[in-house]
C-alpha positions in Angstrom: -36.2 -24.8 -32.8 -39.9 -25.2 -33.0 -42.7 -22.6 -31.5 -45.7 -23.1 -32.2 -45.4 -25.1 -34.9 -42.9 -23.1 -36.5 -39.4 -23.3 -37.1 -37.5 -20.6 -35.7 -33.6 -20.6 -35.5 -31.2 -19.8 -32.9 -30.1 -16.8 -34.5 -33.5 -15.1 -35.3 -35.0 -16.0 -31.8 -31.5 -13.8 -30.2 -32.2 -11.2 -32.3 -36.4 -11.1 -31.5 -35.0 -10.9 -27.5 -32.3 -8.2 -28.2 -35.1 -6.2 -30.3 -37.6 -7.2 -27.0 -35.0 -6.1 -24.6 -34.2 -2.6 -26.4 -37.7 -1.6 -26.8 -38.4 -2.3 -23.3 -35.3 -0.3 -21.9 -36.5 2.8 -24.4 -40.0 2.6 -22.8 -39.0 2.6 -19.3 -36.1 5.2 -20.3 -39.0 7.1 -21.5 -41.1 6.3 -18.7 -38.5 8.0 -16.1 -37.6 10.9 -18.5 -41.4 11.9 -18.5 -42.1 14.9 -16.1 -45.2 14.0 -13.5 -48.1 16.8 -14.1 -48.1 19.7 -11.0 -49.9 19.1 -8.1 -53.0 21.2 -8.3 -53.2 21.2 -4.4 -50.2 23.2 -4.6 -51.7 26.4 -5.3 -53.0 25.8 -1.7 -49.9 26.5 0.1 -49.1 29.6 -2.7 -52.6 31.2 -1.2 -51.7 30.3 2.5 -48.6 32.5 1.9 -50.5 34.9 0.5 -52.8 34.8 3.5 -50.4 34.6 6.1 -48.1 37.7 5.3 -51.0 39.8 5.0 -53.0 38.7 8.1 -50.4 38.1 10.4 -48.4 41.3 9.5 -52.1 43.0 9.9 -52.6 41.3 13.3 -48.9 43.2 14.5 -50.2 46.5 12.7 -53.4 46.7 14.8 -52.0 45.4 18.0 -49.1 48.0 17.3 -51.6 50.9 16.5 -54.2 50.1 19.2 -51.4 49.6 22.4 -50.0 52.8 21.2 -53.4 54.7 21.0 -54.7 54.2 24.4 -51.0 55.4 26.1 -51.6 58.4 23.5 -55.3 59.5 24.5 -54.1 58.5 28.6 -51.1 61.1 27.6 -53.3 63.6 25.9 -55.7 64.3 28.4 -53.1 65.9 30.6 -50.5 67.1 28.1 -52.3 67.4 24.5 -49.5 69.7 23.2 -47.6 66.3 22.6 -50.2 64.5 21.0 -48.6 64.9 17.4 -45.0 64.4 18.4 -46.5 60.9 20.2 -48.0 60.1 17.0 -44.8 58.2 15.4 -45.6 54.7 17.3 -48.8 54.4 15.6 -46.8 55.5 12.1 -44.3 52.8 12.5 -46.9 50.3 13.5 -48.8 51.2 10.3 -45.9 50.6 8.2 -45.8 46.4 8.9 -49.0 46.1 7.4 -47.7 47.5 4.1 -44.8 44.9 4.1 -47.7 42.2 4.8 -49.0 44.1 1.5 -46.3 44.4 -0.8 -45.4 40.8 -0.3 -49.0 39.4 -0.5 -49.1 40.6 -3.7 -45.6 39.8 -5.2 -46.9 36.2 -4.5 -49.6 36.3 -5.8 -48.2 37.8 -9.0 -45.9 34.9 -9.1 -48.5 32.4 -8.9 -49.5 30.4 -12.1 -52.2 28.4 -12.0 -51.5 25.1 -14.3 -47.6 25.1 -14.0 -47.2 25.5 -9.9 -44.8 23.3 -8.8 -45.0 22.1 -5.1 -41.4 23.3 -4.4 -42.7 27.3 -5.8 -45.8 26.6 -2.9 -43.6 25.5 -0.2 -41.1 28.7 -0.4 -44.3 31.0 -1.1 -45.2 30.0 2.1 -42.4 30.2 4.1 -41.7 33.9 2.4 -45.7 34.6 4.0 -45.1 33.2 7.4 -41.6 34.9 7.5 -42.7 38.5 6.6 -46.1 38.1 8.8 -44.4 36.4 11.6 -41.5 39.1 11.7 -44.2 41.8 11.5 -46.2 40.3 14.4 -43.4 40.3 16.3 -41.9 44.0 15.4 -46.1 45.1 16.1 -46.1 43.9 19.5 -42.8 45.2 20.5 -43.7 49.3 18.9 -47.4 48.4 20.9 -45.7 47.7 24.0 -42.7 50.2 24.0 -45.1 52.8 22.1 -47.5 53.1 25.1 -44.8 53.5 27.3 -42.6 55.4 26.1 -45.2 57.9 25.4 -46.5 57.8 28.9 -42.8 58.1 29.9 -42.1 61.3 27.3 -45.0 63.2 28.9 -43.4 63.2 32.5 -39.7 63.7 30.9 -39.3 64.7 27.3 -35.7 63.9 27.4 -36.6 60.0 27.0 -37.9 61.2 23.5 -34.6 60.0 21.9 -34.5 56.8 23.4 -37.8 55.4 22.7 -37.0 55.9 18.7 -34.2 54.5 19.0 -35.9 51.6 20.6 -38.8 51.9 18.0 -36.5 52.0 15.1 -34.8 48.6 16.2 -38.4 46.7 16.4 -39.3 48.3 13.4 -35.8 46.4 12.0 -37.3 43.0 13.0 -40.2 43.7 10.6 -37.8 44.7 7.7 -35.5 42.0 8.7 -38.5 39.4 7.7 -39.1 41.2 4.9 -36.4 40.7 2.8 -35.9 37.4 3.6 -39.3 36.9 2.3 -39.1 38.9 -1.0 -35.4 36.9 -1.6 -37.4 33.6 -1.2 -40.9 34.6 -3.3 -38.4 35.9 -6.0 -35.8 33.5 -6.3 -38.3 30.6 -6.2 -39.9 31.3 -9.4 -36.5 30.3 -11.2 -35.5 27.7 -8.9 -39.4 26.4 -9.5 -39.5 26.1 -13.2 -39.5 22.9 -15.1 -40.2 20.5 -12.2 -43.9 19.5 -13.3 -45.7 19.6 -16.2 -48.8 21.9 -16.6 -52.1 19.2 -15.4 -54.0 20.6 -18.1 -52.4 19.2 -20.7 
């Protein structure tokens, strides 16, 4: 066999294509094996997390605190002897914004900046919206059932009992969301790992 103007044999041209075939099954083997570089727009939805646990959980703590506060001051004027005993309400309510906190900051600790996969954003932001969603929700209930109850306890302290009972199960909804959030911001960093490689590099 001739090409271009050279004699080639059967045999040498079958090994030139096996040699041509095996090099080009290593580079597209090597090809898939590569990992693709992290999205750096991932980092986005890691800070949205952090955002919405804190400002969402905040947003149930004031509303929480504030409903509460005006059935306290229309209950004081007429019975201030109960003023600190009513005070528990605005205490509970309080307490959502430090779950906002406390899981603001685990994410954020968990955040690295060149090796963030998108699948550690995504769950950092579902564990956000799920502990500032749930705290939201547990503020307005302890707003609503806060001002009142407290109204209520003035006229007959014997419904004392019953609104913390009632308090302590909206309160639940707010814990409820928060360690579903701290299982998902902690267990994604494992889960996360190895998916990307760092875009720096």
């Amino acid at each position: 066999l001739k090409l271009f103007g050279c004699s080639i044999s059967s045999h040498e041209l079958t090994q030139q294509s096996c040699r041509c075939q095996a090099s080009m099954a290593m580079y597209s083997a090597s090809t898939l094996m590569a990992m693709q570089p992290c999205d750096p727009s991932s980092a986005f939805f890691g800070f949205m997390g952090v955002t919405s646990a804190l400002v969402f959980a905040n947003l149930g703590a004031a509303y929480g605190t504030a409903k509460s506060g005006v059935g306290i001051a229309s209950m004081g004027v007429m019975r201030p002897d109960m003023i600190m005993k009513s005070i528990i309400p605005v205490v509970m309510a309080g307490v959502l914004g430090i779950y906002g906190l406390i899981t603001a900051v685990i994410i954020n600790g968990k955040m690295d900046a060149a090796n963030y996969s998108a699948y550690s954003g995504y769950a950092h932001l579902g564990a956000g919206l799920t502990v500032g969603m749930s705290s939201l929700a547990a503020g307005l209930a302890i707003g609503i059932v806060g001002d009142a109850g407290v109204r209520a306890n003035a006229q007959q302290p014997k419904l004392f009992v019953g609104m913390i009972l009632i308090l302590i199960f909206a309160e639940a909804l707010g814990l409820y969301g928060l360690i579903v959030g701290l299982v998902v911001a902690s267990t994604a960093e494992g889960k996360g790992k190895g998916l990307c490689s760092p875009y720096n590099q």
